[in-house]
C-alpha positions, 0 to 999 in steps of 0.5 A, spaced: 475 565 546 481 566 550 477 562 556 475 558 551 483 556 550 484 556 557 480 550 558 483 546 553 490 547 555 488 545 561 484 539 558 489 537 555 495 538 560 491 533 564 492 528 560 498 528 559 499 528 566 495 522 567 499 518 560 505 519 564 503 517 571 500 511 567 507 510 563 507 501 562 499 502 561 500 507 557 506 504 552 502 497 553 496 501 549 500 505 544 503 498 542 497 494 541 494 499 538 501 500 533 500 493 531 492 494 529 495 500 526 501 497 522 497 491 519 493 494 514 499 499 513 504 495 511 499 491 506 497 499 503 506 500 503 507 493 500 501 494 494 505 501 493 511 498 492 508 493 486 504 498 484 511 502 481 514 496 479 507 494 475 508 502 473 515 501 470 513 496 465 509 498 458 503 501 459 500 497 453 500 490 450 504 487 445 505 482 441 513 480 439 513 475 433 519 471 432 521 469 425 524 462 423 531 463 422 530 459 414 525 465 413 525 467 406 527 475 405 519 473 400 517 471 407 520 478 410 516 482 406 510 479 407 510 480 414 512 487 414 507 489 409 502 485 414 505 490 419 503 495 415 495 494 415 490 499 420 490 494 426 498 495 427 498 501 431 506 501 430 511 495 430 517 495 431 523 490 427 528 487 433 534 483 428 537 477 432 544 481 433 540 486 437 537 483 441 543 478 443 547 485 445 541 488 449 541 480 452 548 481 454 548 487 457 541 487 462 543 480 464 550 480 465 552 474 460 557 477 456 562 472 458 557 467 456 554 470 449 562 471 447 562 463 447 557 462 441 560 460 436 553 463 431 546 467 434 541 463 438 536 468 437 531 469 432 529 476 428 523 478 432 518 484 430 514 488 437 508 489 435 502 494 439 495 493 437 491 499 435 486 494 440 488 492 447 481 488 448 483 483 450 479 479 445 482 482 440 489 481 442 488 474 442 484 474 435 490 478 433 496 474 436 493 467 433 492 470 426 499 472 426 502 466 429 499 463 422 503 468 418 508 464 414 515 465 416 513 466 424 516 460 428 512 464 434 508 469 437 508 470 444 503 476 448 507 481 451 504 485 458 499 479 459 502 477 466 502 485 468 495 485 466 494 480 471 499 483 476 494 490 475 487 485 476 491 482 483 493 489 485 486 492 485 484 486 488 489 487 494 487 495 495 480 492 496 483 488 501 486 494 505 480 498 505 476 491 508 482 491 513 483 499 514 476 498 516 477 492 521 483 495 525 479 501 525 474 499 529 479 495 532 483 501 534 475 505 537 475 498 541 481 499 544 481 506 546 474 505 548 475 501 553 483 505 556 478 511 556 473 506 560 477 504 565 479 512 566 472 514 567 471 508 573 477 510 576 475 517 577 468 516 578 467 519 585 470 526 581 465 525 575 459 525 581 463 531 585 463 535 578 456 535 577 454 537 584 458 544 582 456 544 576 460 541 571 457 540 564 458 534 560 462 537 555 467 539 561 467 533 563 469 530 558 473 534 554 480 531 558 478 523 556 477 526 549 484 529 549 485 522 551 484 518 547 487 522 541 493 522 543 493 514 545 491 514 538 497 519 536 502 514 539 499 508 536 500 511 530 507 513 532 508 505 535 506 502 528 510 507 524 516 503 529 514 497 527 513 498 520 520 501 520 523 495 524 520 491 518 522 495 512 530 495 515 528 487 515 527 486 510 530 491 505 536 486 504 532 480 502 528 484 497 534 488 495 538 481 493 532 479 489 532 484 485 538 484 483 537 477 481 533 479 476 537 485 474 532 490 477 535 495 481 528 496 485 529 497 493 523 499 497 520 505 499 519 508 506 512 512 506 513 520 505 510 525 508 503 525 506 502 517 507 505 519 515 501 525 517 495 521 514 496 515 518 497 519 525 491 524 523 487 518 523 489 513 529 488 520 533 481 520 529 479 514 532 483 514 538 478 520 539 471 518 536 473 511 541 473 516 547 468 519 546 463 513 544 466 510 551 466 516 556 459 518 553 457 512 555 460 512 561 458 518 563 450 516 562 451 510 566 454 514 572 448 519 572 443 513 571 447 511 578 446 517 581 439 518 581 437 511 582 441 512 589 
């Protein structure tokens, strides 16, 4: 056990030498591999980022229902009692003077709300279907907007609806380009790794007249490319800290433009240490795919001199 450490540390001693002797090489590669990285990355941070927003809106449609400001109190009665029936699951009154306050506070417009001289807004009733089909919305929305007394019917939650359908679309578009960029990833680790088997092919061959067995032998570009894999990750973590610090502003001030104090997340622990695991991953399995391939072509080479 204790051997079998010892040539692991030296393994990964000796490749830490040759990442440091090659150091513009070596930031080159990481870089390249950050941008690989940080693409598909950026879109998964960005997709968690609307699923919040999405998440802070109601869980369930709704339908609001507003009144005709001439609606008779014979009217009103009516529509409470259809309210009441077994296909409303719970309705909600909002008179008029509530929903003008709860206007003003959420937008700010105090100043322009105490200028009117009567209520704009209609009384309204929120109304939440036992059905959340979306046929049965619909049906439900039309029959109530023929009630007599309401001036309109507007289904609540129906942009939402579509933002879930765009972000599950989106999360199948990160998995699609998480397995691009990952074999992107093997490719360029691959052919680093390639480069370093050639430059020390003469080694190779004196490794195998004293014995050395593959596995020895490649051990050190394995360590390789897991950590050129590593500093990928670290590289795309820059980059997509670069880009979250440019863009937090922007995406700040539209928020508040729209009375929302959402700002954007940086991801936690977990999300990190996933993203390094899986570059150093593929940083390793393009390593070993490469120096395997390399090593045969050498012993074919030997054998046919």
């Amino acid at each position: 056990m204790i051997g079998w450490l010892r040539h692991h540390k030296h393994a990964l001693a000796a490749a830490l030498r040759r990442l440091g002797a090659q150091a513009l090489a070596t930031c080159l590669t990481a870089l390249a591999m950050g941008v690989a990285i940080s693409l598909p990355s950026g879109l998964y941070l960005g997709l968690e980022n609307l699923s919040r927003v999405a998440g802070e809106l109601p869980a369930q449609p709704e339908i609001s229902l507003f009144l005709d400001t001439g609606a008779s109190a014979g009217q009103k009665q009516a529509i409470a009692a259809r309210l009441r029936q077994p296909d409303i699951a719970q309705a909600r009154f909002v008179p008029k003077d509530e929903a003008l306050a709860a206007l003003s506070a959420s937008q700010d417009l105090t100043d322009i709300t105490a200028g009117l001289m009567e209520n704009p807004l209609p009384d309204a009733w929120v109304v939440r279907p036992r059905d959340a089909s979306r046929a049965s919305l619909v049906q439900l929305s039309g029959s109530l907007g023929k009630l007599s007394g309401v001036a309109d019917t507007h289904l609540d939650s129906q942009w939402a609806e579509r933002l879930q359908a765009a972000l599950a679309i989106g999360r199948t578009v990160v998995w699609v380009l998480g397995g691009l960029f990952a074999i992107a990833l093997i490719a360029i680790s691959g052919n680093a790794i390639r480069a370093q088997v050639l430059a020390r092919r003469d080694e190779i061959l004196v490794s195998r007249l004293i014995g050395a067995t593959d596995r020895h032998i490649r051990r050190p570009f394995l360590y390789l490319g897991a950590l050129q894999g590593l500093f990928g990750g670290l590289a795309a973590g820059g980059v997509l800290a670069v880009a979250g610090t440019i863009l937090r502003e922007p995406v700040e001030h539209l928020a508040t433009l729209y009375g929302s104090t959402f700002h954007l997340l940086p991801p936690d622990g977990a999300e990190i240490a996933a993203v390094l695991g899986l570059s150093a991953l593929f940083g390793w399995l393009g390593a070993w795919l490469s120096v395997t391939r390399s090593l045969h072509r050498v012993e074919t080479a030997r054998w046919n001199h």
